[in-house]
Structures are given as structure tokens and as C-alpha cells.
C-alpha positions in Angstrom: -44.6 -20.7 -29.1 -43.3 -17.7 -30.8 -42.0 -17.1 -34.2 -39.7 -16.2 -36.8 -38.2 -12.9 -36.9 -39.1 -12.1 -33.4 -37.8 -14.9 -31.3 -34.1 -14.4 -33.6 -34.4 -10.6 -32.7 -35.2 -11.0 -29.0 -32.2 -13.8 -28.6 -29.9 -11.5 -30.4 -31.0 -8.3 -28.0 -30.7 -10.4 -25.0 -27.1 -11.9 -25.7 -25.9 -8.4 -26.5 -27.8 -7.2 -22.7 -26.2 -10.0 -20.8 -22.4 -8.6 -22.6 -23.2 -5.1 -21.7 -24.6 -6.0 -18.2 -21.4 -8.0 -17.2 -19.4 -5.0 -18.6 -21.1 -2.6 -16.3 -21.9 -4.8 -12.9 -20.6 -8.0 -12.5 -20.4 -11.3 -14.3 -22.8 -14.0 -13.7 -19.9 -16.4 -12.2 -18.8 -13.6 -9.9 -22.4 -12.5 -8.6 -22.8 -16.2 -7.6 -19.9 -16.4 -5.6 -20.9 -12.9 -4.1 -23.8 -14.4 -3.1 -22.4 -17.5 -1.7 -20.2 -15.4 0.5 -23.7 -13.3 1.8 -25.1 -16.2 2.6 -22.0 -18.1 4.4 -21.5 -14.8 6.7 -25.2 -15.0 7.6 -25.0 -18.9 8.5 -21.8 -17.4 10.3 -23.1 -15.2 12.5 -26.0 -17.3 13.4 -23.9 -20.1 14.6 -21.7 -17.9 16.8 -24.7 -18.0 18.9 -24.5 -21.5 19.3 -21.3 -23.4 21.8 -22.6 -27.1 21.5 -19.7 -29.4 19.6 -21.4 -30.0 16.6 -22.5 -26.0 16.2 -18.7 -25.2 16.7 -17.7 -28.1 14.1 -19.8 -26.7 11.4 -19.1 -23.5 12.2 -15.4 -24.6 11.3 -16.4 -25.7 7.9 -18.5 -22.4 7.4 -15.2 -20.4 7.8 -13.2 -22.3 6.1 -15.0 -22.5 2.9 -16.3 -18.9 3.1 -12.5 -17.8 3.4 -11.9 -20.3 0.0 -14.9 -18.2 -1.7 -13.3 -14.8 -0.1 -9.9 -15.8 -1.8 -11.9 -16.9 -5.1 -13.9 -13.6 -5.5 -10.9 -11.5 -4.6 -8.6 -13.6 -7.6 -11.5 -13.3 -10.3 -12.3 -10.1 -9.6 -8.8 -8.4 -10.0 -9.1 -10.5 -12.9 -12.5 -9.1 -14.0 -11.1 -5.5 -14.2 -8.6 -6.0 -15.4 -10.5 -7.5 -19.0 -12.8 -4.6 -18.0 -9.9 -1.7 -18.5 -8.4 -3.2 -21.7 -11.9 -3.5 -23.3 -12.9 0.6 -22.1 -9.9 1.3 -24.0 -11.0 -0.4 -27.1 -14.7 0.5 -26.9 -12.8 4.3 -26.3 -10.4 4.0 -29.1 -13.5 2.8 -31.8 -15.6 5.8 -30.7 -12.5 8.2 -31.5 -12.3 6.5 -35.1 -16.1 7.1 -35.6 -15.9 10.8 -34.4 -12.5 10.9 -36.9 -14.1 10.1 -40.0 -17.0 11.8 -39.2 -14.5 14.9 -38.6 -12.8 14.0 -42.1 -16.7 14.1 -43.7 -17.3 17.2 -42.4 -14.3 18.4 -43.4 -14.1 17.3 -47.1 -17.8 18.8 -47.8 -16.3 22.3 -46.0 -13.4 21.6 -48.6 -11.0 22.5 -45.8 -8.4 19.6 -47.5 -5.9 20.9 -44.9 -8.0 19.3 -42.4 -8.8 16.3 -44.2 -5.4 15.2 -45.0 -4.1 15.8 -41.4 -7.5 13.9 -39.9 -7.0 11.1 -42.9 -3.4 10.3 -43.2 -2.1 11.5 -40.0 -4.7 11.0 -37.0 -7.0 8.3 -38.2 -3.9 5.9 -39.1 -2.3 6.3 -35.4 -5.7 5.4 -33.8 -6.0 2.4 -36.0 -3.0 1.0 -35.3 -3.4 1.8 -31.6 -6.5 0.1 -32.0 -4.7 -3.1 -33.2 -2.2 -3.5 -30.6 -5.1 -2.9 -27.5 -7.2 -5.4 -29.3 -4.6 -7.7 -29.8 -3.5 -7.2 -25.8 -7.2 -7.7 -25.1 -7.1 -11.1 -27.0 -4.2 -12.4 -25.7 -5.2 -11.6 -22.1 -8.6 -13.5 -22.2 -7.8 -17.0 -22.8 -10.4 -19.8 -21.9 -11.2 -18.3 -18.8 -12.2 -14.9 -19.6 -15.1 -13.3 -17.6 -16.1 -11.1 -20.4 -16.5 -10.6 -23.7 -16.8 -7.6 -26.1 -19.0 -9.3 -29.2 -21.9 -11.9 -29.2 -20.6 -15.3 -31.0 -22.5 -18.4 -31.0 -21.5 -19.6 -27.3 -23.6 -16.4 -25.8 -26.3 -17.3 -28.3 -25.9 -20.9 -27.0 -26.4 -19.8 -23.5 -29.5 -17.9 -24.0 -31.2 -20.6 -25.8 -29.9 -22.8 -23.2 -31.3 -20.8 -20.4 -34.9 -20.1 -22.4 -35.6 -24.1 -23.2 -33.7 -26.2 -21.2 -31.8 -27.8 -24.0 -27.8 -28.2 -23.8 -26.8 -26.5 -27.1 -23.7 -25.3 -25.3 -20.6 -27.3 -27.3 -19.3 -30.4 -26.2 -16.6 -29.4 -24.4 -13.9 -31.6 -22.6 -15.3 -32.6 -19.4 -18.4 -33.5 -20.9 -16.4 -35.9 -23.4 -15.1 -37.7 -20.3 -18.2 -38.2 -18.6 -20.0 -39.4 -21.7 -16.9 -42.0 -22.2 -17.0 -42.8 -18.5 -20.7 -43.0 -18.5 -20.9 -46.6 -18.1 -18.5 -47.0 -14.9 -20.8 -44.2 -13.3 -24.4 -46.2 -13.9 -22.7 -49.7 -13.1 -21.9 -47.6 -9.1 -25.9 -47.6 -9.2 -26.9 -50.3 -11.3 -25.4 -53.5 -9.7 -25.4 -56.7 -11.8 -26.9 -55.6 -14.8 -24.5 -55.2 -17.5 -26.3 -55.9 -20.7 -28.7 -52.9 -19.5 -26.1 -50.7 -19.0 -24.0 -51.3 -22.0 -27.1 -51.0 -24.4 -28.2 -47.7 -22.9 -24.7 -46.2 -23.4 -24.3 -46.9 -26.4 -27.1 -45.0 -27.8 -26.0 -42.5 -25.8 -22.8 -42.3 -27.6 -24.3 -42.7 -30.9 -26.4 -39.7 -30.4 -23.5 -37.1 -29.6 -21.6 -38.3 -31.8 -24.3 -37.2 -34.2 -24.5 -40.8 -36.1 -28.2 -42.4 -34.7 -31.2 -41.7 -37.1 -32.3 -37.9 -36.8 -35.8 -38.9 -37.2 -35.8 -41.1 -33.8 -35.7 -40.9 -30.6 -32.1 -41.6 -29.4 -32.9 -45.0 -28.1 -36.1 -46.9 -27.4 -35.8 -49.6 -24.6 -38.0 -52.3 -23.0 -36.5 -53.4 -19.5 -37.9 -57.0 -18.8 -37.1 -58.5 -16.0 -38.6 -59.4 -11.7 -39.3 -56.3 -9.7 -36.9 -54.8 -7.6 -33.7 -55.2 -9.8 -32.8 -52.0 -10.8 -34.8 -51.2 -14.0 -36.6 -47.9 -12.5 -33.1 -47.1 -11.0 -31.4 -47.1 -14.0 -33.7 -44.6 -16.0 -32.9 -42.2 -12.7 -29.1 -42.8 -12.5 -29.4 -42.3 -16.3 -31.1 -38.6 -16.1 -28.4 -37.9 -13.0 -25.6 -38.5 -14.8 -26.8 -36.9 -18.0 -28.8 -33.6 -16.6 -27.3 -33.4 -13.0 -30.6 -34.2 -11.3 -32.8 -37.7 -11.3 -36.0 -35.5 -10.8 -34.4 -34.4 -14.5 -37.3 -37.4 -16.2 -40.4 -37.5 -17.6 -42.0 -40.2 -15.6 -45.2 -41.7 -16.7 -47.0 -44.7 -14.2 -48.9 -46.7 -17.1 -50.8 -48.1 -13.9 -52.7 -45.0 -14.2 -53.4 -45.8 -17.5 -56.0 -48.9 -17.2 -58.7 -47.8 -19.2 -59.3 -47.0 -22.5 -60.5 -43.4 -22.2 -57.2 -42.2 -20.1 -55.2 -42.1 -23.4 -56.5 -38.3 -23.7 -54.5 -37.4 -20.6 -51.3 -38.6 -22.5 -51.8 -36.0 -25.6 -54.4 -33.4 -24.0 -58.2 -34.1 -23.6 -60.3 -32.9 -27.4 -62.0 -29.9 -27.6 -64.9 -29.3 -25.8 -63.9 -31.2 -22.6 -62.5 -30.3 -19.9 -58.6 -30.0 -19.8 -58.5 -28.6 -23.3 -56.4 -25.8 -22.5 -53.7 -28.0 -20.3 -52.0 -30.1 -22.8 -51.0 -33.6 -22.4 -49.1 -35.2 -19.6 -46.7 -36.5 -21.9 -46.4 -33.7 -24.4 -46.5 -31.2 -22.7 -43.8 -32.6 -20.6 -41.9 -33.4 -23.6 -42.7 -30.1 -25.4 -41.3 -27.9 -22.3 -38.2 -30.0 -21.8 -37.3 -31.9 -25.0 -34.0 -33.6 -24.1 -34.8 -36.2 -21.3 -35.3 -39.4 -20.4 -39.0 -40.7 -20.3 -39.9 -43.7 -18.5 -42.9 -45.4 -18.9 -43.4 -47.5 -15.8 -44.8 -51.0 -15.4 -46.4 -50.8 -18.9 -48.2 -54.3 -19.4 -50.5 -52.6 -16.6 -52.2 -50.0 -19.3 -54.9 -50.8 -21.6 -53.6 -51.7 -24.9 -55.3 -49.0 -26.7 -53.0 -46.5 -24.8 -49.9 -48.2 -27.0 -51.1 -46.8 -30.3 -50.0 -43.4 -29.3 -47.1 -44.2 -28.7 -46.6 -45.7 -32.3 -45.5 -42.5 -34.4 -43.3 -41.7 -31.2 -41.1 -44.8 -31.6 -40.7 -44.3 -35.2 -40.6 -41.2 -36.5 -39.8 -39.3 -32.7 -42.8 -37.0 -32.9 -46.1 -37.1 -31.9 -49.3 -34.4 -32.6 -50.8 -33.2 -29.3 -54.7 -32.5 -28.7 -54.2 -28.9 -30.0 -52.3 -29.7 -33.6 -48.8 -28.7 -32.2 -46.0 -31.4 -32.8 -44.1 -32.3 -30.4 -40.5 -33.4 -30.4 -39.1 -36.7 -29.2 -36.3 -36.5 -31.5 -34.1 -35.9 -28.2 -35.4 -37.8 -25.6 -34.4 -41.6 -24.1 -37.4 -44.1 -23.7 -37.4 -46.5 -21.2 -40.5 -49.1 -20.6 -40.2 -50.8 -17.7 -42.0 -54.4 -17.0 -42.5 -57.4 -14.8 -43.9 -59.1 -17.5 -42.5 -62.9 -18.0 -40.6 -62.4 -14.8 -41.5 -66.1 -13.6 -39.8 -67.6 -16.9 -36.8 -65.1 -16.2 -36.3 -66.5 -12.2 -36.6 -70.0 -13.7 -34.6 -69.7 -17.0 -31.3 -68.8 -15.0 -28.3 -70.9 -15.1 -24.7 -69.7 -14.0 -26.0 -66.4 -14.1 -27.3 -65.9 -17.4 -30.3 -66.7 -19.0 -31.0 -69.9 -21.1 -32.2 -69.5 -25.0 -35.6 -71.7 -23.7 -36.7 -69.0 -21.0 -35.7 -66.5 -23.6 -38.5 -67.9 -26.0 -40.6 -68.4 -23.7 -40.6 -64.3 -22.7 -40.9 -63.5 -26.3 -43.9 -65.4 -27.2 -45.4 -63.7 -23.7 -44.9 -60.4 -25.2 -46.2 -61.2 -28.6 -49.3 -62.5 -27.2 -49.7 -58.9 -24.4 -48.2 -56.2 -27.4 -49.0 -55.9 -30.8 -46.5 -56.5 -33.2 -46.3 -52.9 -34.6 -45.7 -52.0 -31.0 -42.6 -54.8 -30.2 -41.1 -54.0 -34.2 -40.8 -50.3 -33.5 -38.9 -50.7 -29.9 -34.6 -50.8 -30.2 -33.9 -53.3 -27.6 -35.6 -55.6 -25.4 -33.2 -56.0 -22.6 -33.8 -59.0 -20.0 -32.9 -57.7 -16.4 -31.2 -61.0 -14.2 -32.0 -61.6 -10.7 -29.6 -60.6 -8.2 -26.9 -62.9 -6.8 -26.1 -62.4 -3.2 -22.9 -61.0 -4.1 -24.3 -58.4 -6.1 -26.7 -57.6 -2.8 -23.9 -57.2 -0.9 -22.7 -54.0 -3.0 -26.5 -53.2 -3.0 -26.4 -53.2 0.9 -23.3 -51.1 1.0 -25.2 -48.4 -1.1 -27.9 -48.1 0.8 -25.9 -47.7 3.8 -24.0 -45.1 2.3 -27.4 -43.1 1.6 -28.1 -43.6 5.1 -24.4 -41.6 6.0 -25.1 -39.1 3.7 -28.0 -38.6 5.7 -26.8 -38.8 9.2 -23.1 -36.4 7.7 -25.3 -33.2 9.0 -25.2 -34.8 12.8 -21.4 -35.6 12.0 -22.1 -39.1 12.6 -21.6 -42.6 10.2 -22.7 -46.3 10.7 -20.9 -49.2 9.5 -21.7 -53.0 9.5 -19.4 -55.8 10.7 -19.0 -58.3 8.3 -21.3 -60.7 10.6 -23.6 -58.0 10.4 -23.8 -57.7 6.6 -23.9 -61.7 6.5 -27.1 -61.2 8.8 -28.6 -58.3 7.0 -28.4 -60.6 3.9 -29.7 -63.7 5.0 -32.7 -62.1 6.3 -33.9 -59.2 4.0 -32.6 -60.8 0.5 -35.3 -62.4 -1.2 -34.3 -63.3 -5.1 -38.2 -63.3 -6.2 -38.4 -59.8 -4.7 -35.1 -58.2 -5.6 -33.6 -55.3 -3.0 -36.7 -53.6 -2.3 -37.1 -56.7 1.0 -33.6 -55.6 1.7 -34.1 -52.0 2.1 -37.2 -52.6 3.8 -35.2 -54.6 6.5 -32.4 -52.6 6.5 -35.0 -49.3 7.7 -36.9 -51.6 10.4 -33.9 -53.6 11.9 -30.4 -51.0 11.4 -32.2 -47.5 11.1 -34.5 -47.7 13.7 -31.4 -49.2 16.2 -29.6 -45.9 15.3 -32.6 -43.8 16.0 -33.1 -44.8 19.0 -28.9 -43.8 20.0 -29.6 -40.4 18.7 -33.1 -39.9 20.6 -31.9 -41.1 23.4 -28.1 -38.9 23.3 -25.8 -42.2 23.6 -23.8 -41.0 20.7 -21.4 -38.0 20.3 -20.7 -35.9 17.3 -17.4 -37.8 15.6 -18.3 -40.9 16.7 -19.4 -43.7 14.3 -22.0 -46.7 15.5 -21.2 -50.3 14.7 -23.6 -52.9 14.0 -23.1 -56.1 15.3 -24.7 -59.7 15.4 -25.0 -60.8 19.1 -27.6 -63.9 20.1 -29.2 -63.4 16.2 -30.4 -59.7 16.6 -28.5 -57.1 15.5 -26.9 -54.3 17.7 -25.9 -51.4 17.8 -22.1 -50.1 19.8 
């Protein structure tokens, strides 16, 4: 919301604060581990207080990492003063060239040449050159890893912005290139069975750091067709995971809430005079305080189709004008519409796992008849989702079950299925019409409640991992 000079000015003055603060206290990367270290030695000494087995076991881990930090901090610290030292005797040896020459001005308006000449051509070279050799010793000694830095370039500038808006403007560096070139392996460990999905959404993800997609478009525009419970809400989530660290990183949007015609103020702010004026939009607002993310519009046939036209300009040109005359910026974001629409032609119109041409026209002249043709020309890809198979539920099932460890890793205990048990767990939560919500719905009645009742009631020890078998048709739990 500011403006031109002041916002340049106030990024400029804070890169060249965050330099001078690391200089003089510590660098961000070592105050964090400082702070790790506080806090371990507090969880420390609380659990001394505690003898029970699973106290003393995390009480192990506790020391063992905080004496991995200890070793860390002490490493990157020596290292730290070291940069430190070499750039006081820089900053040192620039301030005794300024107070030189301001030494051989004074002198040459005194017109003691005497003085001049011995300041000019004797004592100003030596620091020069001395000058050179620290600040070559100072480059060579800060490699890639280097804690600080003596002069704001356009990776402290980066950072700032980063840190003021949200927005990655940091470069691309090498790690980054391998997770955007392995991006698809990591959505497929989420996203079981749905490879045309997955491919599609990848690629525009590609195209858009590589810097090739239209600049005047969102990066991608998707509408995920397909029966409930297959994975189309779960791959927008694994998608703003793997992209921005965190799934809660998304701009959802329930259409469902969306059902008549007068809700499409709360999408780009209600008009003036009525109340909400001063909030902003749902959407743009979102959008305009975090522009890169993903945005899913969820179950979408379920809003009112006057709610679509807003969404018009956004799929074409990637901007949209918000109830107070700012524009905001889709330029950088990922839309995903999510439907069940058609979903009885798409469980009829499989055969050998893929979907015929027939059912395939028969969704499309759904859609043309529900959306506008505007609406359906300005999308990128309509992607049909499949129903699962039961081999692709068994991965499912193994998913969920490692959730469920992850969950129980704090008690130090795990749960595992026989393959009986599995074969069970299948047969009787797996329902193709209703995807793997049925499954995990069977999986938290039948298995999670079994292993509740062995912790409430004590049968299990820390270490110890609980089996679940099939004995007389019910599941058990040894």
C-alpha cells in the first residue's frame, strides 16, 4: 500500500540495518540455533524430573540433539568471528584512507607540500594496498556459507522483500532446482492413481520458473473433474506443501458458500455504503496479501452461476479489481476448481482403467450445459480424475496408517497391519462410488479405536508396536 521513493528507501535502510546488526550481535542463523539450545535445556531440565521409560527415552533424544546444536553453534560461531575480525579491519583500514585524504586536503590548502607529498605518495598508497590484500583475504574466506556480509547486493534486498510480502524472490538456487524436477515423484507419494492430474499440474509449474508461461496469466488454470473422494482437494494441498513448506500455505475458497447471487460481493469486498466496505474481499484480499499460492475453488458447480463472471478477467488476463479500485495480482498464483460434476458418466465410462472417448463426451456436453462458454474457453485444462482401483487403495491405506504413527511416534509406539488385515480393511471400507473418504472412516472406527482402547487401558509399553489381525472376521489388536 505504499509508494514510490519511500518503500525503495525504507528496503534499502533496512537491508543495510540487518548487515550492521549481524556485524554487531549475532546473525540471524546463529540466534536461531541459540534459541533452540534455550529452549532444549529448558525441556531438559523439566524432564529430569520425570523417571517413567518414555520420560527417560525422550529425554535421550533431547540430549543428544541439544549436544548436535551445542557442537553447531560452537563451529559457526568461531566461524562468525572470525569474518567479523577480517571485516573490523577493513571497515578500520577505509576510515584511515578517509581521515588520509582529508589530512592531504588540509594540508594542500595550508600549502605545507611537505606534508602532502608524504600523506599522498607515501602513507595513502601503503594503506591502499593493505586495503587490497585484507579485502581480498576477506573474499576468499567467505565462500557460500558466509554468515556476514559487508555491502547490501540484491540477495539482502531479496530477503527483505521476501520477509515484508511473502513472495520467494530469493534466486533459484540448487536445491530448489531439484525439488521442482522431482516435484512430480513427491505429489504421486500423496496423490495415488492419478497421473494425468499430476503431470499437468507440473508442468505448469515448470513453465512458470523457467520464466516461459504467459506473464499476463495465472501460471495454470485447472478444473479437476472427477467422483468425490479421489484425491482432487488433496492434490491442491500436497501442491502448496511441496511448493511453500505448509498445506495451510492456500487460498481456499468453498463455492458451497457461494449459492446465491448476492454472495459474489464477499469474493471482491462488499460496495460502498454497506457493511464490510473497509474489509476487502475474501478472495482478494487473500490474494493481495499473499500473491504466490495456490487457490482452490472447491466443489464449484455448487455456486450460483453469476458468481463465475468474476472470475472471468482472473483466468485471462491474471488480475482482478477489488471493491475499493485496487488491482489485484493473480499473475502468480495456481487455480484449482474442484468438481463432482459428471461423476456418474466418469464411474461408468471406465474400461481397463482409463476412460472411454463416449463418457468423455458425455462430461463435456454436462459442462457446457452447467458453465458458460466464456467460463470453460478461459480454463487450461480440464483434467478427468479416475476412480480408484483396489490396488491403488491399498497404498492409500498404508498412508493413512502412517499418519496414524506419526501420530502415536510422541508415545514411542507404531501399528502395523498383517496382510489379512489390510485384505479386511479393504473389503470393508473401500467403496469405488465413494472413493477413500469410506476407508478412512473405517479405518478410525474399527483400527484406531482398537488401539485406543490398549493405551487407555496400559496393555502396551513404550517400544512396542501393536499388530492388527483378522481373527473370526473382526479385527484385533496383539
Amino acid at each position: 500500500d505504499r509508494f514510490l521513493p519511500d518503500k525503495a528507501i525504507d528496503l534499502v535502510d533496512e537491508a543495510c540495518a540487518m548487515i550492521r546488526t549481524e556485524i554487531d550481535s549475532l546473525p540471524t542463523e546463529l540466534d536461531d540455533i541459540r534459541r533452540r539450545i534455550m529452549q532444549l535445556e529448558i525441556e531438559e531440565a523439566a524432564l529430569k524430573k520425570d523417571d517413567d521409560a518414555i520420560t527417560q527415552a525422550h529425554l535421550a533424544e533431547v540430549q543428544s540433539e541439544l549436544a548436535g546444536q551445542r557442537e553447531t553453534f560452537s563451529e559457526m560461531k568461531a566461524r562468525w568471528e572470525n569474518e567479523k575480525n577480517a571485516i573490523a579491519k577493513v571497515t578500520r583500514l577505509r576510515e584511515d584512507i578517509e581521515r588520509v585524504n582529508a589530512d592531504i586536503e588540509k594540508a594542500e590548502r595550508a600549502y605545507d607540500l611537505n606534508r602532502a607529498a608524504e600523506l599522498k605518495y607515501g602513507e595513502l598508497p601503503r594503506l591502499q594496498k593493505e586495503l587490497a590484500q585484507e579485502e581480498s583475504v576477506a573474499e576468499k574466506s567467505k565462500g557460500e556459507n558466509s554468515l556476514l556480509r559487508d555491502k547490501v547486493t540484491e540477495e539482502e534486498i531479496a530477503r527483505i522483500v521476501g520477509r515484508w510480502t511473502g513472495i520467494p524472490v530469493q534466486k533459484l538456487m540448487e536445491g530448489e532446482r531439484e525439488k521442482l524436477l522431482h516435484l512430480e515423484d513427491v505429489l504421486h507419494q500423496r496423490v495415488i492413481g492419478q497421473d494425468e492430474a499430476v503431470t499437468k499440474v507440473c508442468e505448469a509449474i515448470l513453465r512458470s520458473r523457467a520464466g516461459i508461461q504467459d506473464p499476463n496469466r495465472p501460471l495454470g488454470s485447472f478444473l479437476f473433474l472427477g467422483p468425490t473422494g479421489v484425491g482432487k482437494t488433496e492434490l491442491a494441498k500436497a501442491l502448496a506443501q511441496s511448493l511453500f513448506d505448509d498445506e495451510k500455505n492456500m487460498v481456499r475458497i468453498d463455492m458451497s458458500e457461494y449459492m446465491e447471487k448476492f454472495s459474489v460481493s464477499r469474493l471482491i469486498g462488499a460496495p460502498p455504503g454497506y457493511v464490510g466496505y473497509d474489509e476487502g474481499g475474501q478472495l482478494t484480499e487473500a490474494v493481495r496479501r499473499h500473491p504466490y499460492s495456490v487457490v482452490l475453488f472447491d466443489e464449484v458447480e455448487k455456486a450460483h452461476p453469476d458468481v463465475f463472471n468474476v472470475l472471468l478477467q482472473v483466468l485471462d488476463d491474471g488480475r482482478i479489481t477489488d471493491s475499493q479500485g485496487r488491482t489485484v495480482d493473480f499473475k502468480n498464483t495456481i487455480l484449482i476448481m474442484t468438481s463432482n460434476l459428471g461423476s456418474d458418466y466418469i464411474l461408468e465410462g471406465i474400461r481397463e482403467g482409463e476412460l472411454t472417448e463416449g463418457a468423455r463426451a458425455q462430461v463435456d456436453r454436462l459442462l457446457k450445459t452447467h458453465f458458460r462458454p466464456e467460463f470453460l474457453n478461459r480454463i487450461d485444462e480440464i483434467v478427468y480424475y479416475k476412480p480408484l482401483t483396489r490396488s491403488q487403495i491399498s497404498r492409500i491405506v498404508e498412508l493413512m496408517l502412517e499418519a496414524l504413527n506419526k501420530r502415536l511416534r510422541d508415545r514411542q509406539l507404531a501399528v502395523s497391519l498383517t496382510p489379512e488385515a489390510m485384505e479386511h480393511v479393504i473389503e470393508q471400507g473401500f467403496d469405488p462410488i465413494y472413493g477413500a473418504r469410506p476407508l478412512k472412516r473405517y479405518l478410525q472406527s474399527r483400527v484406531e479405536t482398537l488401539v485406543a482402547r490398549r493405551i487407555i487401558a496400559a496393555d502396551v509399553q513404550p517400544g512396542q508396536t501393536m499388530i492388527v489381525d483378522v481373527k473370526d472376521g473382526h479385527l484385533t489388536v496383539q
